[in-house]
C-alpha positions in Angstrom: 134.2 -72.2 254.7 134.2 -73.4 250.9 130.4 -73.1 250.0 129.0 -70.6 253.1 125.6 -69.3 252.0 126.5 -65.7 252.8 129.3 -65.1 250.1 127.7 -67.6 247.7 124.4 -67.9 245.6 123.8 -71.1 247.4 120.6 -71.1 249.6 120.5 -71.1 253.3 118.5 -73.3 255.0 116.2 -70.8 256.4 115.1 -72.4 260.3 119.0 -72.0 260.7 119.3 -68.5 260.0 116.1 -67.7 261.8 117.5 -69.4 264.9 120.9 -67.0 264.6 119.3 -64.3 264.3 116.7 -65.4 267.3 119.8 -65.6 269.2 121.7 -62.6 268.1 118.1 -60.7 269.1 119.1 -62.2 272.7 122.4 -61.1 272.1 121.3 -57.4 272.1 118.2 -57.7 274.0 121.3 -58.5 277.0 123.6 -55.6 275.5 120.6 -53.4 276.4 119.8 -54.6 280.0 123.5 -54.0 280.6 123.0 -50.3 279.5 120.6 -50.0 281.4 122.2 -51.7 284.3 124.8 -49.3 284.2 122.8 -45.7 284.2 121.3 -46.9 287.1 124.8 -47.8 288.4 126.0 -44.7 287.4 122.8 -42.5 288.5 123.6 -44.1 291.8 127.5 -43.6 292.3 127.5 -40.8 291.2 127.3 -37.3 292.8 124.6 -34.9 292.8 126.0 -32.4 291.8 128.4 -33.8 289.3 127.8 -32.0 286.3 130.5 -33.7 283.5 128.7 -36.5 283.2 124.6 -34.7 283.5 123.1 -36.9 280.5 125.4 -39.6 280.9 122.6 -41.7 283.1 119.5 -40.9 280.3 121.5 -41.8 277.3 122.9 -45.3 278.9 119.2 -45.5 280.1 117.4 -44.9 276.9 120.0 -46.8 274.6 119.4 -49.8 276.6 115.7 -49.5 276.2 115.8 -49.1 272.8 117.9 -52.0 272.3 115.8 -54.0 274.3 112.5 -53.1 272.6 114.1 -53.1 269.2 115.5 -56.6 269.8 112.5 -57.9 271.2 110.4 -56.7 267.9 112.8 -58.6 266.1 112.9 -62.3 267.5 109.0 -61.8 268.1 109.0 -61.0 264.2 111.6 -64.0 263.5 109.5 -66.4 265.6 106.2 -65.9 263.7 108.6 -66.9 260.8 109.2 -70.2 261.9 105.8 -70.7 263.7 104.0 -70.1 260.6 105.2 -71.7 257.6 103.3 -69.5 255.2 105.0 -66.4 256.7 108.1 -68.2 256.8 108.1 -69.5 253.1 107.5 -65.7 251.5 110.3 -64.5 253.6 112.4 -67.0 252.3 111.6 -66.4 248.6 112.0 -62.7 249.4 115.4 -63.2 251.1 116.4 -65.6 248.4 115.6 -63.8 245.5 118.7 -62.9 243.1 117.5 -59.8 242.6 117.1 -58.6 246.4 120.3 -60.0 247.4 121.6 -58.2 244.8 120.3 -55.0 245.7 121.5 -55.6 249.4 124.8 -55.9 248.2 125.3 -53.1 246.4 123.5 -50.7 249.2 125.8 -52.4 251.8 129.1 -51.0 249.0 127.6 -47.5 248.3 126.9 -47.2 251.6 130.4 -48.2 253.1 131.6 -46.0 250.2 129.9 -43.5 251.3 130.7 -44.1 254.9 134.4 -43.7 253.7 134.2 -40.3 252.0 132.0 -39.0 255.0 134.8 -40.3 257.6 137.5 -38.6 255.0 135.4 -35.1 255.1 135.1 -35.4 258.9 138.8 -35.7 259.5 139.4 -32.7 257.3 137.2 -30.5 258.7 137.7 -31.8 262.5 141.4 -30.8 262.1 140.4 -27.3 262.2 138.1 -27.0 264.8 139.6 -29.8 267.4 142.4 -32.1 267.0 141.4 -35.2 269.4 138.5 -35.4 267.3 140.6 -35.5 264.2 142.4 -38.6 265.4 139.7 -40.6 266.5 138.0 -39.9 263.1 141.3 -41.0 261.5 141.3 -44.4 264.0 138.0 -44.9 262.6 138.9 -44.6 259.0 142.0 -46.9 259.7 140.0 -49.9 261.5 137.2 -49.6 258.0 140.1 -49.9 255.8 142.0 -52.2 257.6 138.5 -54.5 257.9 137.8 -53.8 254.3 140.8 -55.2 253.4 140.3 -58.0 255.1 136.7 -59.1 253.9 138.0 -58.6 250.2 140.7 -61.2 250.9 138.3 -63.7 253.0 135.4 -63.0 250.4 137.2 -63.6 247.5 138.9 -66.7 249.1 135.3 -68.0 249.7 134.0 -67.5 246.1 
């Protein structure tokens, strides 16, 4: 992984990413259809007048269509990209660029920093008021450390 144009400032060869990311918009384009798959499953099993689940169907429903129309935007954007090489070049500069990258990587830090204190306040405040909630706020903050940890060590293995 010596070299990998993500923890590097080596370039990446741009077709490749835009393929990935072509595919990773297929990805989620199927992520939403299965959402949507399952309100209808679930609009359909379920009873009438079953009330502790009334929402359940619209939220798997409208998820799924927003992943599907956000995913779609995105490879029809991506494709442009590669179909016309003037589009394709200035997105390349723009992605390449030392100083955007650098800006990325610091939003992506304050932000997980952020994320961090945010989870922290939620646990405190959560204990109060209900303790279930409490514990899956503290499984969250656990699973962000734990992977934290583990991108420092890979990161800093690959740089």
């Amino acid at each position: 992984m010596k070299g990998n144009p993500v923890f590097s400032k080596q370039k990446r060869d741009f077709e490749k990413t835009c393929r990935r990311r072509i595919l990773a918009g297929k990805m989620i384009f199927l992520a939403g259809a299965l959402a949507v798959l399952a309100a209808l499953l679930y609009e359909r099993a379920a009873p009438l007048s079953h009330t502790a689940g009334k929402g359940t169907a619209e939220f798997y429903l409208v998820t799924g269509a927003a992943l599907m129309a956000a995913s779609l935007v995105k490879i029809g954007r991506t494709r442009r990209y590669l179909l016309n090489p003037e589009l394709g070049k200035g997105k390349w500069l723009e992605e390449n660029d030392e100083r955007n990258r650098l800006i990325g990587l610091r939003c992506w830090a304050f932000s997980g920093y952020a994320l961090f204190l945010l989870l922290y306040a939620g646990i405190l405040i959560s204990g109060f008021m209900n303790m279930t909630v409490a514990r899956v706020l503290m499984a969250v903050t656990v699973v962000f450390a734990l992977l934290l940890g583990i991108f420092r060590v890979v990161i800093s293995r690959n740089m």
